[in-house]
N, C-alpha and C positions, 0 to 999 in steps of 0.2 A: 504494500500500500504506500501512497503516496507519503513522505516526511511534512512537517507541519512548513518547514522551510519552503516544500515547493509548493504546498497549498497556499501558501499568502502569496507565491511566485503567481500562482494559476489564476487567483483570485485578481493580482493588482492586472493581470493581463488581460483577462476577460474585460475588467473594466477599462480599462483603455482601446480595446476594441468597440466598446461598444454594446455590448453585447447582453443586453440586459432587455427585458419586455418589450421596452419602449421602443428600444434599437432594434431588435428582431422587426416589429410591426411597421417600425419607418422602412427597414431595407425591403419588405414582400409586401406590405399593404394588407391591408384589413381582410381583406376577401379572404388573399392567402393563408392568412393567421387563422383565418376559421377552417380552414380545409385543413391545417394542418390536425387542428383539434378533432377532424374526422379522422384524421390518419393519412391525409390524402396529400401526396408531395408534388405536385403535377403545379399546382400553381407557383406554389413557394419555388420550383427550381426555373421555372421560364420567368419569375424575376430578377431572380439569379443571375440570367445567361451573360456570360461576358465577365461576369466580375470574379479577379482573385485578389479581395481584400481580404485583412482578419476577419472582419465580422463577416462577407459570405463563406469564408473555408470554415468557419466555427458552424454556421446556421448547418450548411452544407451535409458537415462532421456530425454533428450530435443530431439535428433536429429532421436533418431528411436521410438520414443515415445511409448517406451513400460514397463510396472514398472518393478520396481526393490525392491527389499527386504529392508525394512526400514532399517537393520542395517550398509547395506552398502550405503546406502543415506547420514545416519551421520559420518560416514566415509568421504565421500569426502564433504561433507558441514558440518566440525562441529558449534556446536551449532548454526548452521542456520535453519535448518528442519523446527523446532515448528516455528518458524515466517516465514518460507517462504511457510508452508501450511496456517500458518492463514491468509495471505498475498493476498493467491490465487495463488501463482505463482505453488503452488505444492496441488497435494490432496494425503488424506491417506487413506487406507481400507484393512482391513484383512491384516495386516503386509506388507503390500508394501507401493510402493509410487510413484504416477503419474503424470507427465508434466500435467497438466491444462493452462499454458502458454506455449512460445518458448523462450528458452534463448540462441540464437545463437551469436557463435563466426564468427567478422567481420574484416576485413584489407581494407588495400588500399597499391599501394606502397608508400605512405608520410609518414602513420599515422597508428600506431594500436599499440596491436592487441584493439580491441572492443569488445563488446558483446552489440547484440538488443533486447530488448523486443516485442511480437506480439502473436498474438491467435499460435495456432498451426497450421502447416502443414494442408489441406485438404487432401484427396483424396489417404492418402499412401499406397501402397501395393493397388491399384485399391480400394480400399474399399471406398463408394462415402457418405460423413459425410455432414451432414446440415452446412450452413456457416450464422450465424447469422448476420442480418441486420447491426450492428455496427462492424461488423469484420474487425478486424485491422490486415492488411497485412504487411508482413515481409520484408526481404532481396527479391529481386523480380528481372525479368530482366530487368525490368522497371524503376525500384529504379538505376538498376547499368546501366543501359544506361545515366538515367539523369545525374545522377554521372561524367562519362565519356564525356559528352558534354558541361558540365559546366565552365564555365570559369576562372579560378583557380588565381587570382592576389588579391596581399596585398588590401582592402577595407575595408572602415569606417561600413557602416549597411548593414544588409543582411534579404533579408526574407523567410523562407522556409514556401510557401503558399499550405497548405496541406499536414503538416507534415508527417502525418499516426505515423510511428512507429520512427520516432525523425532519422533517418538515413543518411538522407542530412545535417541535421544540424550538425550532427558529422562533416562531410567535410568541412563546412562550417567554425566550430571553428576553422580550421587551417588556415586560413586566411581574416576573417573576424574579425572588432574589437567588434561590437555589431551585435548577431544575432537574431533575433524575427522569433518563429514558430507559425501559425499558424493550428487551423483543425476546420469543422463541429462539427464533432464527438468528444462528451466530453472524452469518452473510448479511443480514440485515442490521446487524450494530456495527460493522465492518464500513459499508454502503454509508450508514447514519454518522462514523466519526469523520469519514470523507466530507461529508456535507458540514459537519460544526467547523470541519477545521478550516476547509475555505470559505468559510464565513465567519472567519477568528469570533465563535458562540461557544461558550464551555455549558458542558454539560456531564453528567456524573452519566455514563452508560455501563447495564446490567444486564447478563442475560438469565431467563428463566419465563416461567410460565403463569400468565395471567399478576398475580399479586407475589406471589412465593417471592421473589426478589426483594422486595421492601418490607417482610415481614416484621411485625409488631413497630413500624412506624407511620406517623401519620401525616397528612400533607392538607391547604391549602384549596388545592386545588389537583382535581384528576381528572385527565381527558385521555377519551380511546375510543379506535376506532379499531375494535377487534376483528378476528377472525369469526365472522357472526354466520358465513353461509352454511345452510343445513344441507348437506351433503351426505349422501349413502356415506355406512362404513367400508362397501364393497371400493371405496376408492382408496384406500387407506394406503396401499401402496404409492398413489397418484397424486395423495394429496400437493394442494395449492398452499403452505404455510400462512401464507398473507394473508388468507378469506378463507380457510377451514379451517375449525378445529376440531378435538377428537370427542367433543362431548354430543350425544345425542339432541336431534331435534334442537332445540334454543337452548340448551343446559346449558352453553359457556355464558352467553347473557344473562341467563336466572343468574350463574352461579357468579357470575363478576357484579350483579346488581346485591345479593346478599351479603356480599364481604364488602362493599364497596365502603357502609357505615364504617366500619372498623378502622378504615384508614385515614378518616377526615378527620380534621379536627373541628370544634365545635361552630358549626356556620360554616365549613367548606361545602364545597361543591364538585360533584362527580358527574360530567358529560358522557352520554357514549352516546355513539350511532348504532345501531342493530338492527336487524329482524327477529320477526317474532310468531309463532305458530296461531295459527287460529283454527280452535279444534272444532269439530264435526256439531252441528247444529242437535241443540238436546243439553250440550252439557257444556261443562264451566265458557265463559266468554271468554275472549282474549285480553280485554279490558280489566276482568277479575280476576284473570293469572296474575298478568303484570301489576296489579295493585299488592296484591298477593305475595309477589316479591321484596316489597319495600316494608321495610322494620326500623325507624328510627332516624328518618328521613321526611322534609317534605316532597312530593315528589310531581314530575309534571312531566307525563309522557306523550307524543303529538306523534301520532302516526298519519303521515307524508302521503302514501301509498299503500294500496294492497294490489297481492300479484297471485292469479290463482294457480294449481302446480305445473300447468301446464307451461304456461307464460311463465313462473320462477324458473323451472329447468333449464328452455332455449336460452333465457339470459345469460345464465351462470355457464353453461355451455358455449357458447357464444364467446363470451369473456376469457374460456381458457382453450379457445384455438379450435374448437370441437366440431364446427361445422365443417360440413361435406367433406368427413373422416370418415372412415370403412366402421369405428365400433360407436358411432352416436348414435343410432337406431336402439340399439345394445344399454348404451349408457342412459338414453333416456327414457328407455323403460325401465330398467333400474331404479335410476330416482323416484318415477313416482309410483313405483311397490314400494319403497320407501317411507316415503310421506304416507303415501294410505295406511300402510300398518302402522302410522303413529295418530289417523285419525287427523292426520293434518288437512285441511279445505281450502286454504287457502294461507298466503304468508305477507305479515305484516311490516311495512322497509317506514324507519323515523328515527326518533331519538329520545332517549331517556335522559331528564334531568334531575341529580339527587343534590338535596342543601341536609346537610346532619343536625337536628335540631334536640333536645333534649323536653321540648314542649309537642305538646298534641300536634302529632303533625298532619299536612294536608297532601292530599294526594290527589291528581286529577289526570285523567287518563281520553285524550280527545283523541276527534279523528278532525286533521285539518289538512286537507288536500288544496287550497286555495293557493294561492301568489302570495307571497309574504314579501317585506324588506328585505332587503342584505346591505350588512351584515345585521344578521337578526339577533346576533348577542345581547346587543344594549338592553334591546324591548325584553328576554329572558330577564337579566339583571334587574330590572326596573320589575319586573312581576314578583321576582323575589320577595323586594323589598316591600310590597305592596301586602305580600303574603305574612308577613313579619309584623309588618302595620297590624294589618287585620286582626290577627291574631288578637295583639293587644289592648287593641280598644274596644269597651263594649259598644251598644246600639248608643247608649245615652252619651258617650262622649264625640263619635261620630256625626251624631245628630246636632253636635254644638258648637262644632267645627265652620269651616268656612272654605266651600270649596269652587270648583273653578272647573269649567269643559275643556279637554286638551286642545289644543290649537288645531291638532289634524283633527278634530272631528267633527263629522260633518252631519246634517239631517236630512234625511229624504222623506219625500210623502207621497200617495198615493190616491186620489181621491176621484170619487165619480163627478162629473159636468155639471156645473151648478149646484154639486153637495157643499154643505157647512162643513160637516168635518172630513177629516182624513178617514181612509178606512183600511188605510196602512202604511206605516211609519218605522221605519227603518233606521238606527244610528252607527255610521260608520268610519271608519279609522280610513288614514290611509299614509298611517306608520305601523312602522310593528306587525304583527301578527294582520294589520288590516282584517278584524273583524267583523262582519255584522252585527247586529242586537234585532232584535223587534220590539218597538216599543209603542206599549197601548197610550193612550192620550194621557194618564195621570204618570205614569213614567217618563214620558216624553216633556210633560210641563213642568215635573220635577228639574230633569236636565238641563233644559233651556235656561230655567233661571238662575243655574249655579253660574255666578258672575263674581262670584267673590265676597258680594254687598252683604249678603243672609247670611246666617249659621243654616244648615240643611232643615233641620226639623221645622223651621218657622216657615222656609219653604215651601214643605209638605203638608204643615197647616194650611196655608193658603190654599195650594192647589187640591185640597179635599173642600176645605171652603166653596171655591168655584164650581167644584163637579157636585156639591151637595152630595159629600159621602163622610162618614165619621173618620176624624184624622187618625183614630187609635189605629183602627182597622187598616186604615188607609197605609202608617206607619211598617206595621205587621206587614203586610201585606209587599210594601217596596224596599224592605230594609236589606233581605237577599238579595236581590235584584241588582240592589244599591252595592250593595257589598263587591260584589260581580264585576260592575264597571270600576269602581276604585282599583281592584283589585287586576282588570286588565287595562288600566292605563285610561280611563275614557274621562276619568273623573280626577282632579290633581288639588 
């Protein structure tokens, strides 16, 4: 592996090329920059044509992984070549010279630019490449969802549980004071101290499985984006490290959401991404599993998607090279004798948010398939805290407050031609989670008036005043409701 010496060499070199997001996108254009995200190199190298600068023989190198003529290799990486083929990150033959790894350039809007280390791209140009068992996956959507869900404030330790290609820990360094990555996969902590080191990022890496690695200590903050795909055990020779693990059906999610408490410390927070089974109509819901899970947490689970086993298989197939192979026929009957004999109907793809609280905790378990923000951290964060509020305050102190409509929200109405009133009223975000509400005329004229001027209850006097309905009732009656919008941000 590379020396730390020629990773700040690689590092101040890439930057002097250029070769960072921005710079990739000015030299191929945006069009290209999305076909590359297909996988599809045809654009990005006819803008290419004609140039051997560093930044096209880098793009060239890494990102359309096609070789280049050794002498413009040392051109844009001088005196790097000979060690970064001995290295592995490059190979040579017949006078050229070939990505054998990915050295991609990364940002964020806090922090960059970056560059990651990880196997290559599969699948470019349709062309369908074996993906070896230890295969260390890159920049992903997956990666950059977690990313964007994370909860982003000043803290003490952090753990990134399933490093893969060291990616989270980069985000992590900017606001974390100790970070600890862990992975399975030896290749993958390997991959991951490549990536810290040319991005002079320290980070404490451990190998081992799930939590075993940091046992009986506790952190801050824990994010992972495990090995969560339900996969036959008939693959077990096969497996993908990076998105299988050996536990049945969703065991390793249960079983990473039940230790997860153990390792927070009081008011931390544990992210993962996962799937999750959703068993056969009749018996437990998927909604009451996953509640079911959580012990000593508040908890807040948002499932994204569901995929039913027919459509989960081709994906996960799909994703490890499997199409139009001689045993997929084979393998996707497999899988789903698989699912069936666990009663599985259908599989649930989102993310689980744990906060470790030592008070009655809340747990809410949604399905929200909509358009959300990104980065959708913040609005997480801000529900937290909103959760923490609630908690604390009864109705009678709520009610005596002084509250305020968030600025993104907005009211819609619905009404027949010539009607007095509305016959449906809708209140809607369009931050955060941008959710709906439905709200009947005295919830809607509660709302409305929250301007700061009232304490709430004197509000709610009013507006049963006007509707001639008793305010006690009235109170009872909006106070969940009320709870609800504080709670998801509509009310401040």
């Amino acid at each position: 592996m590379l020396t730390a010496t020629a990773c700040a060499d690689l590092r101040a070199t890439c930057g002097a090329a250029d070769y960072t997001v921005d710079g990739v996108i000015a030299a191929i254009g945006t069009e290209a920059h999305r076909a590359l995200g297909r996988n599809s190199t045809v654009p990005a190298e006819r803008a290419l044509a004609g140039r051997d600068d560093p930044l096209a023989t880098m793009i060239t190198l890494f990102l359309l992984q096609l070789p280049v003529e050794r002498g413009a290799v040392i051109t844009a990486f001088p005196g790097l070549v000979d060690t970064m083929i001995d290295s592995g990150l490059l190979g040579s033959a017949d006078g050229s010279v070939r990505a054998l790894l990915d050295l991609r350039p990364y940002a964020t809007d806090e922090a960059g630019p970056y560059w990651v280390v990880s196997d290559l791209t599969p699948g470019m140009d349709t062309v369908i490449t074996p993906i070896r068992p230890d295969y260390v996956l890159g920049v992903s959507s997956a990666s950059t969802t977690l990313a964007q869900l994370t909860v982003r404030r000043p803290i003490g330790r952090a753990l990134d549980l399933g490093t893969g290609c060291g990616v989270q820990t980069l985000h992590l360094d900017g606001h974390a004071d100790q970070v600890i990555a862990t992975d399975l996969n030896p290749r993958a902590l390997e991959l991951a101290r490549l990536t810290l080191l040319i991005n002079d990022v320290e980070a404490e890496l451990r190998p081992g499985d799930l939590l075993q690695p940091v046992a009986g200590e506790r952190f801050d903050l824990i994010i992972s984006n495990p090995p969560y795909v339900m996969a036959p055990p008939t693959t077990a020779g096969r497996r993908l490290t990076y998105r299988e693990g050996d536990r049945s059906a969703d065991g390793l999610v249960e079983e990473l959401v039940r230790a997860a408490p153990t390792h927070l410390t009081e008011g931390g927070i544990c992210q993962i991404l996962a799937n999750w089974a959703h068993p056969a109509v009749g018996s437990e819901t998927w909604a009451d599993r996953l509640a079911g899970w959580v012990d000593g947490c508040d908890a807040h689970v948002v499932q994204r998607e569901v995929l039913d086993p027919g459509e989960y298989v081709e994906l996960w197939l799909a994703d490890a090279g499997q199409s139009g192979k001689p045993g997929y026929r084979s393998a996707y009957a497999d899988w789903l004798d698989y699912l069936a004999a666990l009663d599985i109907t259908g599989i649930g793809m989102g993310w689980i948010t744990l906060r470790r609280t030592d008070a009655t905790p809340e747990v809410t378990v949604e399905e929200w398939p909509h358009p959300i923000e990104q980065p959708i951290g913040p609005a997480i964060a801000t529900r937290l805290d909103h959760v923490g509020t609630l908690r604390e305050l009864p109705d009678s102190e709520l009610l005596g407050r002084h509250w305020v409509v968030a600025a993104d929200v907005g009211e819609e109405s619905l009404a027949d031609p010539g009607g007095a009133d509305p016959r449906h009223i809708v209140l809607r975000q369009e931050r955060g989670f941008r959710r709906a509400v439905e709200a009947d005329t005295a919830l809607a004229g509660v709302v409305g008036a929250c301007d700061g001027e009232l304490p709430l209850g004197r509000i709610v006097d009013a507006v049963a005043t006007v509707l001639e309905i008793d305010s006690i009732d009235l109170r009872a009656e909006l106070m969940p409701r009320l709870r609800d919008l504080i709670r998801d941000d509509f009310l401040r």
